[in-house]
Each structure stands twice: as structure tokens, then as C-alpha cells.
N, C-alpha and C positions, 0 to 999 in steps of 0.2 A: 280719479283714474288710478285707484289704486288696487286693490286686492280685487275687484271686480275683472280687471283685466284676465291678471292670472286665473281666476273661475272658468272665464269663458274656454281662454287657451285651455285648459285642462277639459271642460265639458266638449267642448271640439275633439280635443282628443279619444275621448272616452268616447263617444259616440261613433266615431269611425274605426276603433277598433273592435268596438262591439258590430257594426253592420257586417263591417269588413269577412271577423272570424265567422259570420255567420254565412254569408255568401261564398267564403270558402270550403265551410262542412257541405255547401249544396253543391260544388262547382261549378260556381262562375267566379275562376279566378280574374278574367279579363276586367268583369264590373269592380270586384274588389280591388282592384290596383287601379281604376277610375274612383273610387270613394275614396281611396288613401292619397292620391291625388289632390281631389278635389277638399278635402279636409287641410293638407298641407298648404293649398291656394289661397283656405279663408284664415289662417293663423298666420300666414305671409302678410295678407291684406291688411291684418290689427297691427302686424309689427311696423309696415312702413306707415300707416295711419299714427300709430304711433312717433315713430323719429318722426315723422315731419314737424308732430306738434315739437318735440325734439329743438329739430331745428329753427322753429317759430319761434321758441321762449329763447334760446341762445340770442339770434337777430336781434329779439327786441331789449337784451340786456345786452347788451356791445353797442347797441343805438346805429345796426346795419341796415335801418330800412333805409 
């Protein structure tokens, strides 16, 4: 779980600014602030995916299960 992480958040990234700007030169800004959005939602989703494992390796080194 290490520099693969940071690839994705970065390829997330990169992908929705590319749709994003592109949907923009066409005008549909509405859908482009739906992809910027929903880009934001799945880089949310790895980060608390993340802490929780986070908080799992804490618990089990403090012996709090």
C-alpha cells in the first residue's frame, strides 16, 4: 500500500481534469462539475479506505480489540 496508492489518486486526478476541461470547451459545464465531483468522491473513498486500515493497525498494536 504504498506508491500505488499515490498513482491512483494522481490517475483520478488526471482523468477528471482531462474529461472535465473537455466538457468545458463543449459547454456542459453542469456535467463537468458532476465529474469533478464525482472524481473528488472516489479519492475520498481510498483516503477513508485508507485510515480505517489506519485505525485497524493502531487497535491491534495498543491490544484495543
Amino acid at each position: 500500500m504504498g506508491i500505488d496508492v499515490i498513482f491512483k489518486i494522481a490517475g483520478i486526478g488526471i482523468i477528471t481534469a482531462v474529461v472535465n476541461s473537455i466538457l468545458e470547451k463543449s459547454d456542459k459545464k453542469e456535467i463537468a462539475t458532476f465529474v469533478t465531483i464525482a472524481g473528488l468522491i472516489l479519492v475520498l473513498v481510498i483516503v477513508v479506505d485508507m485510515m480505517g486500515g489506519l485505525f485497524g493497525t493502531l487497535k491491534s498494536i495498543f491490544y484495543l480489540d
